[in-house]
C-alpha positions in Angstrom: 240.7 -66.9 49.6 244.5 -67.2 49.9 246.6 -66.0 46.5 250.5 -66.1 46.0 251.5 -64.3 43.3 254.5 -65.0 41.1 256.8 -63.5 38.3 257.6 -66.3 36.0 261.0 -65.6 33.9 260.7 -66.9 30.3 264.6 -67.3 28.8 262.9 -68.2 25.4 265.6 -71.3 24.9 264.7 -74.8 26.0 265.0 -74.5 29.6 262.0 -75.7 31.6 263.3 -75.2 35.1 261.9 -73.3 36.9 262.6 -73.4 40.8 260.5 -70.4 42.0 257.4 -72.0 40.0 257.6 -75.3 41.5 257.8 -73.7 44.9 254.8 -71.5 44.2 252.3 -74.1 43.4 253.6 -76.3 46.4 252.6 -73.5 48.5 249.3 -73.3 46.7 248.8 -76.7 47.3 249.4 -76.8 50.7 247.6 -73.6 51.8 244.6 -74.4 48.9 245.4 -71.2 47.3 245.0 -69.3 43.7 248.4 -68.9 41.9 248.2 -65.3 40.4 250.8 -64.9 37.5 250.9 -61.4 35.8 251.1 -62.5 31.7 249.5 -65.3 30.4 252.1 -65.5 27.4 254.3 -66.2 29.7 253.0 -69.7 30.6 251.7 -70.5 26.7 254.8 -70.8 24.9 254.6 -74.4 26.2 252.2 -76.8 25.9 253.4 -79.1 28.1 253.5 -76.8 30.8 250.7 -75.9 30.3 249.3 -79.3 30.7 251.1 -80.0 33.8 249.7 -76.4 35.5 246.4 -77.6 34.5 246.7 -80.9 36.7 248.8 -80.0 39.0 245.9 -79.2 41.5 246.0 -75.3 41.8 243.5 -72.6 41.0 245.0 -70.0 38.3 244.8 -66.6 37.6 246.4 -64.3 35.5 246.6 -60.7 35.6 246.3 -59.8 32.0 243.7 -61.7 31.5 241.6 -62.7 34.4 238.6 -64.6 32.6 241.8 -67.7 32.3 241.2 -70.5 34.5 242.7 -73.8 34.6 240.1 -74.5 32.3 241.2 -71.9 29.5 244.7 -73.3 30.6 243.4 -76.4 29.6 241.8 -75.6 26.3 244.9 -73.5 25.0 247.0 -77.0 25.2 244.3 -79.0 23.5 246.1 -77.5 20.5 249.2 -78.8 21.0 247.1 -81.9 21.3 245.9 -82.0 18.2 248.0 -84.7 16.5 247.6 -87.5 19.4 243.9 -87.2 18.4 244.4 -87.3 15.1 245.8 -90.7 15.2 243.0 -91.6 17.9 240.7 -90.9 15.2 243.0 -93.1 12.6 242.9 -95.8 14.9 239.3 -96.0 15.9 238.6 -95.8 12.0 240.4 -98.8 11.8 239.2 -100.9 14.7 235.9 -100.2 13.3 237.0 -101.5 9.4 238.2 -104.7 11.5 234.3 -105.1 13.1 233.2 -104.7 9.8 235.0 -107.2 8.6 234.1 -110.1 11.8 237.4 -109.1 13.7 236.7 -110.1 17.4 238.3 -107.1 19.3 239.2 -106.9 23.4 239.9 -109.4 25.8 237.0 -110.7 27.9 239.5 -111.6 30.1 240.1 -108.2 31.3 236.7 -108.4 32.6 237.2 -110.7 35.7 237.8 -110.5 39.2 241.7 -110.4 38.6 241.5 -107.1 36.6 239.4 -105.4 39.1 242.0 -106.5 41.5 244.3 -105.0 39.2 242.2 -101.4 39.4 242.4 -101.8 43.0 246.3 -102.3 42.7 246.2 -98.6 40.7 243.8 -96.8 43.0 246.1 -97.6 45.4 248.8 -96.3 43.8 247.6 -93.2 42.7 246.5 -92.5 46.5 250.4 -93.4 47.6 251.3 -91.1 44.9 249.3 -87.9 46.3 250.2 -88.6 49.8 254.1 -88.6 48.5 254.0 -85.8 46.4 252.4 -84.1 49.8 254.8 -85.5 52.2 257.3 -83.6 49.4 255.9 -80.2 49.5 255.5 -80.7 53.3 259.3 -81.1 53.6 260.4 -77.8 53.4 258.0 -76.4 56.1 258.7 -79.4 58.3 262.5 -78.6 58.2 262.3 -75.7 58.7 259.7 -76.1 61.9 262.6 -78.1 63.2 265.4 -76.3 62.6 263.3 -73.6 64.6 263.0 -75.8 67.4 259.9 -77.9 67.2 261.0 -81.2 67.8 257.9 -83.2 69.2 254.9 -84.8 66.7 252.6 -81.9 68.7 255.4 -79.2 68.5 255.5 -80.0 64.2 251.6 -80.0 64.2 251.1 -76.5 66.0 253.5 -75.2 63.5 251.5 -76.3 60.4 248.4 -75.0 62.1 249.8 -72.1 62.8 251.1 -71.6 59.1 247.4 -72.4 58.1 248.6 -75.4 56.2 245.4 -77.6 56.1 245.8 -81.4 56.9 245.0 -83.9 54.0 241.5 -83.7 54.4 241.2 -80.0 55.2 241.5 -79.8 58.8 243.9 -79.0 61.8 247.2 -81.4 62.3 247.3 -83.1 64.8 250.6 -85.5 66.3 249.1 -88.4 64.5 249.0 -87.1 61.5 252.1 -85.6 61.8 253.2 -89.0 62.7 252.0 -90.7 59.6 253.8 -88.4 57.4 256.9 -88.6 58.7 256.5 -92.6 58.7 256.1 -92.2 55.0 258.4 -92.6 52.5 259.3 -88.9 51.5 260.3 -87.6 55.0 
């Protein structure tokens, strides 16, 4: 199992930035590794954070308190949560009043072929979406393979093998693949 740890710096203010962070889990996401922090306090001051560690599509583990998982992450934020479901509850109460009372609710519309083309439509995008934000972590590595002299498709897939980055669907690169994600729109 592959870990890279990280010391996260917490200003207290309202600054969210953080560089070294953002880094870390793009190397956890390229290399499918754990992201070790050392306090947990240090990444539940914010709920949104929180949230966006959860899904961002690493493995977690803190140090001083190694039973938290992305799950635990997950459940900590649920709190900050709590009003959004709150007026999810408020509205459902009411839709259901509305029944009651002979409202007709939803669209049957949305039910035809030209919604499901519609899902099709956001699959799609959500795919395009991955492959971008990968093509984005990528780009550091793949400069830097350059600037060190790879300058072939072959050249740039050797050097993410070598770095034991996996390809999108966990195996080696190859010049094809390479090839693709430069033709992309994030390179």
């Amino acid at each position: 199992m592959k870990v890279f740890a990280v010391h996260l710096h917490y200003s207290g203010g309202r600054e969210n930035e953080r560089p070294e962070l953002t880094k870390a889990l793009a190397a956890c996401r390229l290399h499918r590794a754990t992201l070790v922090v050392t306090k947990l306090d240090r990444l539940s001051r914010n709920a949104a954070f929180l949230l966006t560690l959860r899904d961002a599509g690493v493995e977690f583990e803190a140090v001083d308190m190694p039973g938290a998982t992305r799950m635990t992450v997950g459940i900590m934020a649920v709190v900050a949560e709590q009003e959004r479901e709150a007026i999810s509850a408020r509205t459902k109460a009411a839709l259901e009043a509305a029944r009651r009372r002979g409202v007709r609710l939803g669209n049957p519309a949305h039910l035809n072929q030209s919604a499901r083309r519609l899902g099709t439509v956001a699959s799609a995008k959500a795919r395009q979406d991955r492959a971008a934000q990968r093509a984005k972590d990528l780009a550091p590595t793949i400069a830097e393979l350059r600037r060190s002299g790879a300058s072939s498709l072959r050249a740039l897939a050797e050097g993410l093998n070598e770095r034991g980055i996996p390809a999108a669907r966990g195996g080696p690169w190859t010049a094809a693949q390479v090839w693709r994600l430069l033709a992309g729109p994030s390179l």
